[in-house]
Backbone as a ProteinNet text record, in pm:
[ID]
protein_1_A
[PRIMARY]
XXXXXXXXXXXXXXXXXXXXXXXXXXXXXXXXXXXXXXXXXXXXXXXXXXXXXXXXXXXXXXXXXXXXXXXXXXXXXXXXXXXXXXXXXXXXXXXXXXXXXXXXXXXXXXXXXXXXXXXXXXXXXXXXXXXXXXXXXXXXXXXXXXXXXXXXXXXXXXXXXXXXXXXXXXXXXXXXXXXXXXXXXXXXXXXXXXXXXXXXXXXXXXXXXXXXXXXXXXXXXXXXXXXXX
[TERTIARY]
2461.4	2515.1	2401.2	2415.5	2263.2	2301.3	2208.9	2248.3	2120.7	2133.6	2006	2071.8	2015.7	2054.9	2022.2	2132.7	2080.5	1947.8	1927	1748.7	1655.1	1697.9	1638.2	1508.7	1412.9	1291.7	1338.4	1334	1266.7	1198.2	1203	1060.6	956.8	855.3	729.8	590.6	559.4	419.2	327.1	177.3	64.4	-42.6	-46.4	-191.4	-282.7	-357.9	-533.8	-616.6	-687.3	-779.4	-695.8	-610.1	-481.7	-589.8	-678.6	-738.8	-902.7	-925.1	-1113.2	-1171.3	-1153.9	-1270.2	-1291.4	-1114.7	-1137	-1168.2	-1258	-1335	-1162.1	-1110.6	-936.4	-862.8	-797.8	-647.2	-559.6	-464.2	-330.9	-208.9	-161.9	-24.4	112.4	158.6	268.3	416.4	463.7	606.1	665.8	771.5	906.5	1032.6	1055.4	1193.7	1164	1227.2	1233	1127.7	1109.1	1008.3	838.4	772.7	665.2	526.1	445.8	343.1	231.5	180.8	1	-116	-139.3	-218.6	-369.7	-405	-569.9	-654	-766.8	-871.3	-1005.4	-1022.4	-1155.7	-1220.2	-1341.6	-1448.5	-1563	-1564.1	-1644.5	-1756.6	-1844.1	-1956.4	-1928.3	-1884.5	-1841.5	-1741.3	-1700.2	-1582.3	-1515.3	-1372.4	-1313.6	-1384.6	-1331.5	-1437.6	-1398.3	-1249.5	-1213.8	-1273.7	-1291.9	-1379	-1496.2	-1524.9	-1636.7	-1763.9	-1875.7	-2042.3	-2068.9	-2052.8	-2092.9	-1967.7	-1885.9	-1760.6	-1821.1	-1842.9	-1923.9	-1829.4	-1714.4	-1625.9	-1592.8	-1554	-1526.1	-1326.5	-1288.2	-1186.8	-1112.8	-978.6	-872.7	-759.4	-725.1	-627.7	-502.5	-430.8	-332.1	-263.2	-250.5	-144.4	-46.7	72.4	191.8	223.7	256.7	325.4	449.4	558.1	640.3	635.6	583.9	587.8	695.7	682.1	796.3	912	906.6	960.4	988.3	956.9	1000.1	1101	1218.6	1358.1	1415.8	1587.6	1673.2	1689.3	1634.3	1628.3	1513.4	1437.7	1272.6	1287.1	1160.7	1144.1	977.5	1005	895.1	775.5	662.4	480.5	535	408.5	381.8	275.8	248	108	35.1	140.5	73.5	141.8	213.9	292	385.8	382.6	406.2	540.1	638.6	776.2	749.8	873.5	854.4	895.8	952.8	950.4	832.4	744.1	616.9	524.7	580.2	419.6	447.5	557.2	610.3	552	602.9	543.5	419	318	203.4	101.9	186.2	173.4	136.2	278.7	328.5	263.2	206.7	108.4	-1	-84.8	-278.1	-204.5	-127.2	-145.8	-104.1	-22.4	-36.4	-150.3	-207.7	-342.4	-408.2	-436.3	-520.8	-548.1	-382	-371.4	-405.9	-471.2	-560	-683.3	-743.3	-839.5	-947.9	-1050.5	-1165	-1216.8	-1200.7	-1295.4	-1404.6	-1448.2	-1551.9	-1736.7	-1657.6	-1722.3	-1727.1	-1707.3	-1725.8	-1769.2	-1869.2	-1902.4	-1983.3	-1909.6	-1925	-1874.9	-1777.1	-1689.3	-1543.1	-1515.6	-1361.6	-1329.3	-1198.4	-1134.7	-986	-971.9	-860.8	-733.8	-589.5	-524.6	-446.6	-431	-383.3	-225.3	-115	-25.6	105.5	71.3	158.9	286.2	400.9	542.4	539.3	584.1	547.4	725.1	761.7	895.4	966.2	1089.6	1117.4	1289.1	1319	1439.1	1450.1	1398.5	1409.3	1285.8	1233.6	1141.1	981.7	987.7	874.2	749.9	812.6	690.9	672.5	735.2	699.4	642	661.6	595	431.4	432	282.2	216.8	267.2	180.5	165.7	202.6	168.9	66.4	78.6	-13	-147.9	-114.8	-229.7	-316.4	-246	-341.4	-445.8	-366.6	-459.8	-560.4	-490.1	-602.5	-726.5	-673.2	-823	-900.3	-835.4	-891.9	-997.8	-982	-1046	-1195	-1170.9	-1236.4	-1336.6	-1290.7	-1356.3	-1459.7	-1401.3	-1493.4	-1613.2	-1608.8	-1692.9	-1824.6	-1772.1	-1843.5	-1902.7	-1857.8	-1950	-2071.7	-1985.4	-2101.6	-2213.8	-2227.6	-2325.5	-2408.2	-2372.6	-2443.7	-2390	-2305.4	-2248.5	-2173.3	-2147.3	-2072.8	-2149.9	-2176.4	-2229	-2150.6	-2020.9	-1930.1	-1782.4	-1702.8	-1571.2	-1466.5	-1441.2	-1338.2	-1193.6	-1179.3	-1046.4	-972.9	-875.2	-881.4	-772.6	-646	-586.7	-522.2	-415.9	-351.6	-188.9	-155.9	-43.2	20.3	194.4	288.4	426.8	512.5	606.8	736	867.5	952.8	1096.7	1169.4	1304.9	1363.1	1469.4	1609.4	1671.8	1839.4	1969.1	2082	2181.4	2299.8	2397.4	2446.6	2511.5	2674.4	2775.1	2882.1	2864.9	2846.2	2836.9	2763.8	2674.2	2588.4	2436.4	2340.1	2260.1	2177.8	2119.2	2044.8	1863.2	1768.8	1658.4	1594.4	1467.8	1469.6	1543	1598.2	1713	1703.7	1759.1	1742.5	1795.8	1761.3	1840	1954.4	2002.2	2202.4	2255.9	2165.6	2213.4	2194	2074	2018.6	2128	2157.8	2212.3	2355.7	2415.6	2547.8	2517.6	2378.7	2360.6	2424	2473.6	2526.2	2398.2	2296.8	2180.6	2138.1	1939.7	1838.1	1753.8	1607.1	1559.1	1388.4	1279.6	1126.9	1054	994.9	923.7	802.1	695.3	554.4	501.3	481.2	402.1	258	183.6	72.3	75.8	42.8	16.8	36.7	-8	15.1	196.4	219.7	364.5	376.3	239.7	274.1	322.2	400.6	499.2	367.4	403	290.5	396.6	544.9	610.5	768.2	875.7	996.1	1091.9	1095	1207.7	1351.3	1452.1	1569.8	1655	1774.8	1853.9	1994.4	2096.4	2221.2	2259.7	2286.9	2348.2	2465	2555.7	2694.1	2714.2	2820.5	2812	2696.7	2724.5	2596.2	2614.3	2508.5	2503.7	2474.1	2511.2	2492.7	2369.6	2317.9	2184.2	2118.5	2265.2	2234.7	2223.6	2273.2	2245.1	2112.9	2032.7	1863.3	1782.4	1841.8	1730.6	1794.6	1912.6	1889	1811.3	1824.2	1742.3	1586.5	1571	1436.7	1367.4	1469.5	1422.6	1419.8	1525.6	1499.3	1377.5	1356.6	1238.4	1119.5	1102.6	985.1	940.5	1103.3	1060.7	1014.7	1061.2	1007.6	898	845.7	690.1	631.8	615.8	542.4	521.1	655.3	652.8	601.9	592.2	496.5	341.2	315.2	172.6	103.7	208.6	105.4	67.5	159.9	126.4	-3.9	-6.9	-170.8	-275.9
-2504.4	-2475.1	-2456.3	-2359.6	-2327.3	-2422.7	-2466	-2539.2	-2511.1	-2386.6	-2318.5	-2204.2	-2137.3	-1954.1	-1915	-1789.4	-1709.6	-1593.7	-1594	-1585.1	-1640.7	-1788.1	-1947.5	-1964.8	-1984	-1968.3	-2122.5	-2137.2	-2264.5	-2351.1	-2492.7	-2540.7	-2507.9	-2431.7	-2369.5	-2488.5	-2515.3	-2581.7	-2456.6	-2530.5	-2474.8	-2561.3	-2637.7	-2745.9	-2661.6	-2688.8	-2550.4	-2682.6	-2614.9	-2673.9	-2788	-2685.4	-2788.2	-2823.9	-2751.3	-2823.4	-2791.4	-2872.1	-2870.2	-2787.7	-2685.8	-2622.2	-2478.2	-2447.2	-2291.2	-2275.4	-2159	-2104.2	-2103.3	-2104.4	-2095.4	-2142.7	-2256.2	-2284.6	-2332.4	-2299.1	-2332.5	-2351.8	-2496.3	-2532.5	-2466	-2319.8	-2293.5	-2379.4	-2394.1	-2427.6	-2390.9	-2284.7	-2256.2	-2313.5	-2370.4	-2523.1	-2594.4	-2558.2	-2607	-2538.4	-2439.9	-2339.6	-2353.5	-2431.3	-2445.2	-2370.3	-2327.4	-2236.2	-2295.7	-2264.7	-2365.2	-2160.1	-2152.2	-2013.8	-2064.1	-1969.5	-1954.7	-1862.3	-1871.9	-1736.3	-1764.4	-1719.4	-1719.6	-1593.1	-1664.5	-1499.3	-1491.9	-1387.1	-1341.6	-1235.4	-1228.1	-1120.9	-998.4	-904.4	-792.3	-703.8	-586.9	-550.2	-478.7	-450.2	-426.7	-283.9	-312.5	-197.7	-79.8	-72.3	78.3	181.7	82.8	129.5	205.8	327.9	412.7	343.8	368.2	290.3	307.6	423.9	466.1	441.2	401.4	336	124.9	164.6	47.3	-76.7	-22.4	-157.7	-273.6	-351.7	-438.6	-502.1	-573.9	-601.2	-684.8	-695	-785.3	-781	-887.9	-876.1	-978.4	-1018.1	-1123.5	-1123.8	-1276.5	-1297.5	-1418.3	-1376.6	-1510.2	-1557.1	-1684.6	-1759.5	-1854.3	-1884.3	-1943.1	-2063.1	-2199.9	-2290.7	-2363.9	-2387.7	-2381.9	-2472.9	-2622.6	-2742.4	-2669.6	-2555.9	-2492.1	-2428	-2457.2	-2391.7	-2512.8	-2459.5	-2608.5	-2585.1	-2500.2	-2463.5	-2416.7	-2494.9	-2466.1	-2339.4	-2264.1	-2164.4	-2073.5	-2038.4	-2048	-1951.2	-2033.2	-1991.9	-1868.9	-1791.6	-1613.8	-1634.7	-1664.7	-1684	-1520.4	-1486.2	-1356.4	-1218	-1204.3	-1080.7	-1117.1	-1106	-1132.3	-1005	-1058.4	-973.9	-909.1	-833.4	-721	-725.2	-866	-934.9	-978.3	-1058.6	-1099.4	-1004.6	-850.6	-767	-687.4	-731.1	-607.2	-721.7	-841.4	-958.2	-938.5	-970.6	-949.8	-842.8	-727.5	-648.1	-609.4	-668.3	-652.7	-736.3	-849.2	-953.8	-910.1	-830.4	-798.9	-648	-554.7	-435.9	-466.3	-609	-682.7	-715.1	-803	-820.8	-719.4	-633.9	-522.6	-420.9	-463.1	-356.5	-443.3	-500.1	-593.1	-633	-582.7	-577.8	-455.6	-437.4	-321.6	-350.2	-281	-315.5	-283.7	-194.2	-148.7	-250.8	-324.5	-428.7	-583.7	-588.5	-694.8	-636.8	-534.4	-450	-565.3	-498.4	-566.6	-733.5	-731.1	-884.8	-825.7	-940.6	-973.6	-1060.6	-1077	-1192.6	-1166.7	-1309.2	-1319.2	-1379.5	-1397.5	-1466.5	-1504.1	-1623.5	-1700.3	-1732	-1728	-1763.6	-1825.3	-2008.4	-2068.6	-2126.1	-2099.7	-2137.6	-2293.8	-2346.5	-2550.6	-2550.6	-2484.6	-2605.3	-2414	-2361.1	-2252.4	-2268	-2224.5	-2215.4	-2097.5	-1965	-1830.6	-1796.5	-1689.6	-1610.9	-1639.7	-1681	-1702.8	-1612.1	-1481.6	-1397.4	-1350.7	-1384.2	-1384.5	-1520.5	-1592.3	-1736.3	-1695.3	-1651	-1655.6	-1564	-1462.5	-1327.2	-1423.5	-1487.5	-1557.1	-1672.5	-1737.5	-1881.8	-1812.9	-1669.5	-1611.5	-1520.2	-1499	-1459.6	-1560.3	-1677.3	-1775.5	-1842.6	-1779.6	-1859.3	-1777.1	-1632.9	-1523.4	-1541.8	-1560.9	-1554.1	-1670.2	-1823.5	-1943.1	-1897.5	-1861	-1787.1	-1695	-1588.8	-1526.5	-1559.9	-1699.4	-1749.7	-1795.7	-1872.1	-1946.5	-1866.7	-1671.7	-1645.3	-1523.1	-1570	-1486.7	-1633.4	-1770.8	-1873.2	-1864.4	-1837.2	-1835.1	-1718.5	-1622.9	-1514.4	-1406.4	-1415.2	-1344.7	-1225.1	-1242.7	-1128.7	-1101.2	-1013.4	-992.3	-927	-903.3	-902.8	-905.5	-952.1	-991	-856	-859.7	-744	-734.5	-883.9	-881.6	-804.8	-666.5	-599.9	-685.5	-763.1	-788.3	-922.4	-988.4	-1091	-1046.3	-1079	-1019	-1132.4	-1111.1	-1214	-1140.3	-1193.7	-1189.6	-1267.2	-1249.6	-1273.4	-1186.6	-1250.3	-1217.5	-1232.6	-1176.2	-1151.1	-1097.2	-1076.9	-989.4	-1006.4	-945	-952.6	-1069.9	-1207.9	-1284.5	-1275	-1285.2	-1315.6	-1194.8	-1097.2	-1011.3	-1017.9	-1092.9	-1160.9	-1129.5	-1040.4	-1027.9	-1185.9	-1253.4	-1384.5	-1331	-1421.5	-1426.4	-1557.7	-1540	-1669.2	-1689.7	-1641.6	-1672.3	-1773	-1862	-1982.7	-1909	-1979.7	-1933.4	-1912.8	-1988.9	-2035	-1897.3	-1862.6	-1740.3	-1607.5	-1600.3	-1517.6	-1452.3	-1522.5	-1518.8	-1420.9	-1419.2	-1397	-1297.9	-1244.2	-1151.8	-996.9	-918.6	-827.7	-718.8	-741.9	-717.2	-756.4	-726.8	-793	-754.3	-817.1	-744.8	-870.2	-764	-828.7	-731.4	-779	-730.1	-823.3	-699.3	-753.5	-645.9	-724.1	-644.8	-716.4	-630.1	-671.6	-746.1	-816.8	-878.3	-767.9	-624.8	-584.8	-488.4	-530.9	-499.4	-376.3	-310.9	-212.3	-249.7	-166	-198.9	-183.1	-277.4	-253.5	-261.4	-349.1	-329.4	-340.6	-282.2	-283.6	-226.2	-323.6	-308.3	-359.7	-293.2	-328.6	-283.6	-364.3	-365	-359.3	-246.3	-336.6	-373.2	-485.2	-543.7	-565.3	-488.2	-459.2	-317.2	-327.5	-183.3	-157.5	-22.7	33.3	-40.1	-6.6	-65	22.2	3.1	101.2	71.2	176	191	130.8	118.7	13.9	-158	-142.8	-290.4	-283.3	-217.6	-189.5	-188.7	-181.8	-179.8	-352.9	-358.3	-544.5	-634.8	-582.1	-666.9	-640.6	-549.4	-517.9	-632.2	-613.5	-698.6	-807.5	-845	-1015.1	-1078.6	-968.5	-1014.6	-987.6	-908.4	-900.1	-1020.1	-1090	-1184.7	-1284.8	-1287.5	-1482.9	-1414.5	-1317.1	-1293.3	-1264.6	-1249.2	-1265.7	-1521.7	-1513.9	-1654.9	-1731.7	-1671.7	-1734.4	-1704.5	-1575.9	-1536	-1655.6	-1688.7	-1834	-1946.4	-1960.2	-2082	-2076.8	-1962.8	-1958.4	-2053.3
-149.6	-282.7	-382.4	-448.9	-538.2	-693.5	-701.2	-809.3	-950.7	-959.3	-1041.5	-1089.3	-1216.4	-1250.8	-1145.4	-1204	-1064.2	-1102.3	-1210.7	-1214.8	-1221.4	-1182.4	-1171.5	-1048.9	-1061.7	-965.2	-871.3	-768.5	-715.7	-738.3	-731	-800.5	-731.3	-770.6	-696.4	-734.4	-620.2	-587.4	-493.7	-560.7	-495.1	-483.9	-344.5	-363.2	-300.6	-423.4	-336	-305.2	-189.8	-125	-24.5	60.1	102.6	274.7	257.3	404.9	421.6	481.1	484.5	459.6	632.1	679.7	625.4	580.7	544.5	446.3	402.3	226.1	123.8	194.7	100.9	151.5	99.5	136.8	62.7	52.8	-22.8	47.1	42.9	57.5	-43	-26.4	-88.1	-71.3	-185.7	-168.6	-266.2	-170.6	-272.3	-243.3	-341.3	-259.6	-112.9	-40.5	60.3	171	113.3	230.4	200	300	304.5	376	343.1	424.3	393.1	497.4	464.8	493	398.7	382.1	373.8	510	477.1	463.9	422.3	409.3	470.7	631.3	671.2	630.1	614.8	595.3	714.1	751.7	880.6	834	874.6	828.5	991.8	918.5	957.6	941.5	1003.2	962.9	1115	1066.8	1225.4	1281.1	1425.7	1503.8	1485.8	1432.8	1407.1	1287.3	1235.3	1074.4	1122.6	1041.1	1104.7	1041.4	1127.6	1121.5	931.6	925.4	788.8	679.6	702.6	600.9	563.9	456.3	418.4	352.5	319	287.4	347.6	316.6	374.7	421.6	464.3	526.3	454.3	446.7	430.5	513.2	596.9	665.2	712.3	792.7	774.9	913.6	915.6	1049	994.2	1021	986.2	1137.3	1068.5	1268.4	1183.9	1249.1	1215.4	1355.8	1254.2	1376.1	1415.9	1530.3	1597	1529.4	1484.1	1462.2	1295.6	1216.6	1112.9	1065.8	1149.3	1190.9	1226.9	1222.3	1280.8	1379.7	1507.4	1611.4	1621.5	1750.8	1777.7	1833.5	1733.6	1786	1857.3	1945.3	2054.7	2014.5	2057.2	1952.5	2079.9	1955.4	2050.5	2032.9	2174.9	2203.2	2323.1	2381.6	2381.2	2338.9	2300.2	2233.4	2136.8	1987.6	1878.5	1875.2	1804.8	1733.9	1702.1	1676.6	1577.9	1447.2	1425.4	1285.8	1224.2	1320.3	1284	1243.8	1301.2	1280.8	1170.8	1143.5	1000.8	869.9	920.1	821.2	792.1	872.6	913.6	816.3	871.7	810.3	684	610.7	457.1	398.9	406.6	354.6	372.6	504.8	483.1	352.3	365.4	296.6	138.3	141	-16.7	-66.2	10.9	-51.1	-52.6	16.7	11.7	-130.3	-158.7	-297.5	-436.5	-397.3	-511.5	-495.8	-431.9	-382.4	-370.3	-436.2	-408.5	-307.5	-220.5	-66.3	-39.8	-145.9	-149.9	-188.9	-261.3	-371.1	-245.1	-147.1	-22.2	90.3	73.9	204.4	314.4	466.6	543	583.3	525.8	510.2	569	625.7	670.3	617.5	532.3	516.7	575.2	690.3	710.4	694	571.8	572.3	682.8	717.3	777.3	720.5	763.9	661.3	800.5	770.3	906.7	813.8	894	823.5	876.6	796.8	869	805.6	750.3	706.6	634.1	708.2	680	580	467.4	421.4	324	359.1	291.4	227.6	171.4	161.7	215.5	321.8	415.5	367.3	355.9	349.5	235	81.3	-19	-64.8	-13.4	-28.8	41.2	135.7	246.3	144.6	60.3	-49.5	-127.3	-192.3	-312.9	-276	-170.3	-111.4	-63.1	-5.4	29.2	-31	-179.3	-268.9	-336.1	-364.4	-374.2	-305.2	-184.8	-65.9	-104.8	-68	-138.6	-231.1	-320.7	-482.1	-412.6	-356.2	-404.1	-313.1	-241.9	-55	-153.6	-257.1	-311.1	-416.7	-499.4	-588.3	-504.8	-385.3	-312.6	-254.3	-231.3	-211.9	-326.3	-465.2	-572.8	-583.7	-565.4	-597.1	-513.7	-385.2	-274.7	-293.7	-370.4	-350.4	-269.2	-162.8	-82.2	-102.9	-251.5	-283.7	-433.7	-449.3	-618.8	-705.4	-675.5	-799.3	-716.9	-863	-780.5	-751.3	-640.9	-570.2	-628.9	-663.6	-683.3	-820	-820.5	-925.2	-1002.8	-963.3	-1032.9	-941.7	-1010.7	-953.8	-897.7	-775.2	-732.9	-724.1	-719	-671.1	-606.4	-519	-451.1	-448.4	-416.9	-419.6	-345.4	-319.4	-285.4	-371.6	-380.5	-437.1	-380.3	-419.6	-351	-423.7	-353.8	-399.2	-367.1	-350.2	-286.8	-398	-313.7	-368.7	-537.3	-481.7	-570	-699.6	-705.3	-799	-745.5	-831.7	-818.7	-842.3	-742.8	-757.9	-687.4	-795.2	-748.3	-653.9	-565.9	-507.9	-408.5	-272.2	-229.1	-132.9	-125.7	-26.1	140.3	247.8	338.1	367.7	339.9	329.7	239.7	112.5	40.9	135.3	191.5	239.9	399.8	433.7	517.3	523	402.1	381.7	196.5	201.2	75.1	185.8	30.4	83	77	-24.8	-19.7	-37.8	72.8	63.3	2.8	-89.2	-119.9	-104.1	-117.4	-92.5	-145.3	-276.2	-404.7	-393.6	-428.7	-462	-572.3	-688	-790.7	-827	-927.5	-1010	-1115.4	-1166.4	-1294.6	-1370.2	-1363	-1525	-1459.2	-1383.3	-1324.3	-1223.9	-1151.9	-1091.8	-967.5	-855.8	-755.6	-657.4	-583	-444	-294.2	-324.8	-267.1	-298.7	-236.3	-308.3	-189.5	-127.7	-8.4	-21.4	-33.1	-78	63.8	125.1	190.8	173.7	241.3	230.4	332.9	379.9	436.8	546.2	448.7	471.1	385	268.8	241.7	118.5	131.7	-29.1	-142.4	-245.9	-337.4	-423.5	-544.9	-695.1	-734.2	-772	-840	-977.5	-1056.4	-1145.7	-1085.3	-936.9	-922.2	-868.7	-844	-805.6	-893.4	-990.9	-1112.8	-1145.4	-1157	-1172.9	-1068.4	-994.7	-871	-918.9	-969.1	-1006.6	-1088.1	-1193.1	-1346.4	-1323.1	-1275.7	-1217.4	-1111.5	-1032.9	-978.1	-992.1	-1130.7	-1221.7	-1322.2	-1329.6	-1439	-1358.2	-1210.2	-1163.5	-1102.3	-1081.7	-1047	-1156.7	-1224.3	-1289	-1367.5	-1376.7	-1369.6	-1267.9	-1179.6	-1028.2	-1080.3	-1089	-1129.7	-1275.1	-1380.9	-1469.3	-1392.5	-1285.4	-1187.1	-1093.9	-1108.4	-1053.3	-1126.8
[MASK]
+++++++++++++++++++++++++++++++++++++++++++++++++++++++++++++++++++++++++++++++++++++++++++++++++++++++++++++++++++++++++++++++++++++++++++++++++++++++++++++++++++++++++++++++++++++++++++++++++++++++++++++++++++++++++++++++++++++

């Protein structure tokens, strides 16, 4: 039972520096859904990149661990979904679009983004935990010298929303998510440009004025995620 507006954010936590060893980490939490996001940095870049392409890398892997569901669900340890790689995916080419790659030549950074405790927007939770993971990964290496100016062009954030019970709601818990007649997974910029805007129906179509509400509403709690930075 949602017991919030329905343009009502989750209570959102972010503990940075949620673990030792990595140059970035952040414990995200949106309500109930927890991700532990990291950022290793590697000196190099992937092998596909041509010799004379001098930028550098950003990239991402999500895992949903197993005991993170009310039904264990089994590590892919050698061939990953086709849920995971679209995830995957949509989180390195998020960060990416905030990012000058040019300005970290010869660097990899990789987010890490593990689901420990899952109850809806997994992978707008992992964009937001794993921008921060970057950003902190990135200060560490303007302090060392490693980088001589910062890459990062702007600050990004993420979110779900949809349609439930005919009510455009932002934030959607699982229980909502489950039974929205549409889905939707938005990632913008701080100064509001779209980097992503995937909208679903579900069941049947949806009116176009309800796409632009889904819009607005999930412009206002991202950007309300983005002061929490």
């Amino acid at each position: 039972m949602r017991n919030r507006k329905n343009d009502e954010l989750r209570e959102i936590r972010f503990t940075k520096d949620f673990t030792k060893h990595a140059p970035g980490s952040v414990l995200a939490e949106f309500g109930e859904t927890k991700v532990i996001t990291t950022a290793s940095v590697e000196v190099g870049k992937p092998k596909w990149m041509a010799k004379e392409d001098n930028r550098g890398w950003v990239t991402a892997e999500y895992s949903l661990l197993p005991s993170s569901t009310s039904t264990r669900c089994q590590r892919e340890r050698t061939k990953i979904s086709g849920r995971t790689q679209e995830i995957q995916r949509l989180i390195g080419r998020s960060l990416r679009a905030c990012v000058d790659l040019e300005k970290m030549p010869e660097l990899t950074i990789t987010i890490d983004a593990d689901v420990i405790q899952a109850d809806g927007g997994t992978r707008t939770a992992s964009i937001c935990g794993g921008f921060l993971a970057l950003k902190i990964a990135v200060e560490k290496l303007l302090a060392s010298g490693q980088l001589a100016e910062n890459p990062i062009i702007e600050p990004i954030g993420a979110i779900s929303a949809g349609i439930v019970d005919g009510e455009v709601r932002l934030d959607l818990e699982y229980e909502e998510d489950c039974r929205a007649q549409v889905d939707a997974n938005i990632v913008l910029t701080k100064s509001g440009k779209i980097i992503e805007f995937q909208t679903t129906a579900e069941g049947a179509p949806y009116e176009e004025a309800q796409m632009g509400e889904i819009f607005a509403v999930a412009k206002k709690g991202i950007m309300e995620i983005i002061e929490k930075y």
